[in-house]
C-alpha positions in Angstrom: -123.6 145.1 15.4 -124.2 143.6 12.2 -122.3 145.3 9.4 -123.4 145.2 5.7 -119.6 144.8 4.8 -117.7 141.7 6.1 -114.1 141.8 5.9 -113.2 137.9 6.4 -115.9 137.0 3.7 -115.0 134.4 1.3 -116.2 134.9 -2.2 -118.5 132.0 -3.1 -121.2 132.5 -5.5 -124.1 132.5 -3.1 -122.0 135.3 -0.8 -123.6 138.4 -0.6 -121.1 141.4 -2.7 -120.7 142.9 1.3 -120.0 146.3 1.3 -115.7 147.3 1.6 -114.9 149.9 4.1 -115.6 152.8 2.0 -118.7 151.4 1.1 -120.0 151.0 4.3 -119.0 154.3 5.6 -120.7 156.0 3.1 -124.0 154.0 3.0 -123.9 154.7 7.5 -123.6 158.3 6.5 -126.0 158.6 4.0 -128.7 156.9 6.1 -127.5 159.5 8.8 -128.3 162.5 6.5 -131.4 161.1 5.1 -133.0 159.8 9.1 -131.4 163.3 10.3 -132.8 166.2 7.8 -136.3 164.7 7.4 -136.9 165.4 11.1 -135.0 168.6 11.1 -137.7 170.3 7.8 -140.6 168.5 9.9 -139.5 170.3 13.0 -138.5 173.7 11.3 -142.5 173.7 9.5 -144.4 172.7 12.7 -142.3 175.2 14.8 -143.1 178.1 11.7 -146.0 176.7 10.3 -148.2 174.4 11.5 -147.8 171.7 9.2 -145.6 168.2 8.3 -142.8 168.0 5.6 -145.2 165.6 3.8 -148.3 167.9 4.3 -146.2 170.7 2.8 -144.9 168.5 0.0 -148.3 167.7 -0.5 -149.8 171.7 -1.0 -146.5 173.0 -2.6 -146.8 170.2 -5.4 -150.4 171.2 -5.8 -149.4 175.3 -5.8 -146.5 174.6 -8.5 -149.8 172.4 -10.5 -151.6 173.8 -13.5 -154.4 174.9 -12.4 -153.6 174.1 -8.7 -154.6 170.6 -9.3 -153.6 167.5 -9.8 -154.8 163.6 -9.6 -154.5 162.3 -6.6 -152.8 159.3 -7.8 -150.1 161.7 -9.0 -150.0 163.8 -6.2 -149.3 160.2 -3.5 -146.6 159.9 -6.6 -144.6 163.4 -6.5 -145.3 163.4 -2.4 -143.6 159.7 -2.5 -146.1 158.7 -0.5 -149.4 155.8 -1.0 -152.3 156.7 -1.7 -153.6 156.1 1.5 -151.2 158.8 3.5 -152.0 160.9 1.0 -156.1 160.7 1.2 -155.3 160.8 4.9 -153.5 164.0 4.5 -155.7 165.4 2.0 -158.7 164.9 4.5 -156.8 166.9 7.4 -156.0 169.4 4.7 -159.6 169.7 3.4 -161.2 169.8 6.9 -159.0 173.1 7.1 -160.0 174.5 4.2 -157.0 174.5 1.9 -157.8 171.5 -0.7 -161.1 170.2 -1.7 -161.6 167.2 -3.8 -163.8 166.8 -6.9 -164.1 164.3 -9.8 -161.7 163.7 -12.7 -164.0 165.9 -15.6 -161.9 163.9 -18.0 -162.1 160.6 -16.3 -164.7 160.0 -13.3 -162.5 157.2 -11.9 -160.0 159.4 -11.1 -160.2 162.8 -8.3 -158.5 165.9 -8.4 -157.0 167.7 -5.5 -157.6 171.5 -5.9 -155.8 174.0 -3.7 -157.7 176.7 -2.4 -156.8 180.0 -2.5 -156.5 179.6 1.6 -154.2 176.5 0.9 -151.8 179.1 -1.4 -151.4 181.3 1.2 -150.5 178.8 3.7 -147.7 177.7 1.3 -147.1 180.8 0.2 -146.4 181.8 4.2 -144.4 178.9 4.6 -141.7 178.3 2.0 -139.3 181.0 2.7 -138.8 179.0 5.8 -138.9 175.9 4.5 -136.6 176.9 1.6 -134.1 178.5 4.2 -133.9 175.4 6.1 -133.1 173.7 2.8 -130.7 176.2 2.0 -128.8 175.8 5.4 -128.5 171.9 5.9 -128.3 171.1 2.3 -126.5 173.8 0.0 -125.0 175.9 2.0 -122.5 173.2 3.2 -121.6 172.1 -0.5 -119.8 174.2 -3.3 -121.3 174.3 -6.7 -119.6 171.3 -8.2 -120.6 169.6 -4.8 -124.4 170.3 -5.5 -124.2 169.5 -9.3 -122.7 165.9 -7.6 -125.4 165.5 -5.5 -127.9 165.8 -8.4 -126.3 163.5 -10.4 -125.8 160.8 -8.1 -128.8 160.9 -6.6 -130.5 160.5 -10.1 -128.5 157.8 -10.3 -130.0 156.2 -7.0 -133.4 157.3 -8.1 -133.0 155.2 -11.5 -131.4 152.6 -10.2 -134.8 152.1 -7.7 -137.2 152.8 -10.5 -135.7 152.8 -14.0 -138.9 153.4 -15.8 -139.4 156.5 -13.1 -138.3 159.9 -15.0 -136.5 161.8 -11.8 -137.1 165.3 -12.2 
């Protein structure tokens, strides 16, 4: 197994900064949490509702939009996805019903993603599910301070990826 911390290292300036025990036991259980809950809120809305973590992600941003629509250039943004998965998504989404697409009014080289009022009940249907599951692998476990920690440092991951990215 190759570890990203190496206790015999000798400090040169071309060595990697390897991570120290701590280190390295947090990053392998970080990675853990992250690879473990994204399956567990895919499996929870198939099993409940029919649909992926990222399709959800995709029709909740949409129902939380003005308007119930957004660019889709901002929607592959908030979804963390490219624009690609998300005009792949959008296409399965539309074929059922729940989006459609249309020109930018304000800017034809852009298109909007407008939820349908079919697409509100499907998210309306699904997030006390969704938000459950959320509840019970990710705040239940933690006290108040714990969840206030969480914010913070994960803001502070966020920035340190993108600092010119505002983290909600």
């Amino acid at each position: 197994m190759i570890r990203l911390g190496y206790a015999g290292r000798v400090d040169t300036p071309h060595e990697p900064r390897w991570l120290d025990d701590d280190e390295q036991r947090t990053w392998l259980r970080t990675l853990a949490m992250i690879m473990r809950l994204m399956p567990a809120l895919d499996a929870q809305l198939q099993r409940d509702a029919g649909l992926s973590n990222f399709e959800y992600q995709v029709l909740a941003g949409l129902s939380e939009s003005e308007g119930r629509t957004m660019r889709i250039s901002l929607l592959a943004k908030m979804a963390e996805g490219s624009l690609a998965r998300v005009s792949q998504v959008l296409s399965r989404l539309e074929k059922r019903g729940w989006i459609r697409r249309m020109p930018d009014p304000e800017d034809g080289r852009y298109t909007l993603a407008v939820l349908t009022d079919d697409g509100f009940e499907v998210v309306r249907r699904a997030a006390p599910g969704h938000v459950e599951t959320v509840r019970r692998y990710v705040f239940d476990p933690l006290t108040r301070a714990q969840v206030r920690q969480l914010a913070a440092i994960s803001g502070r991951v966020l920035t340190a990826i993108d600092p010119d990215e505002n983290c909600f």
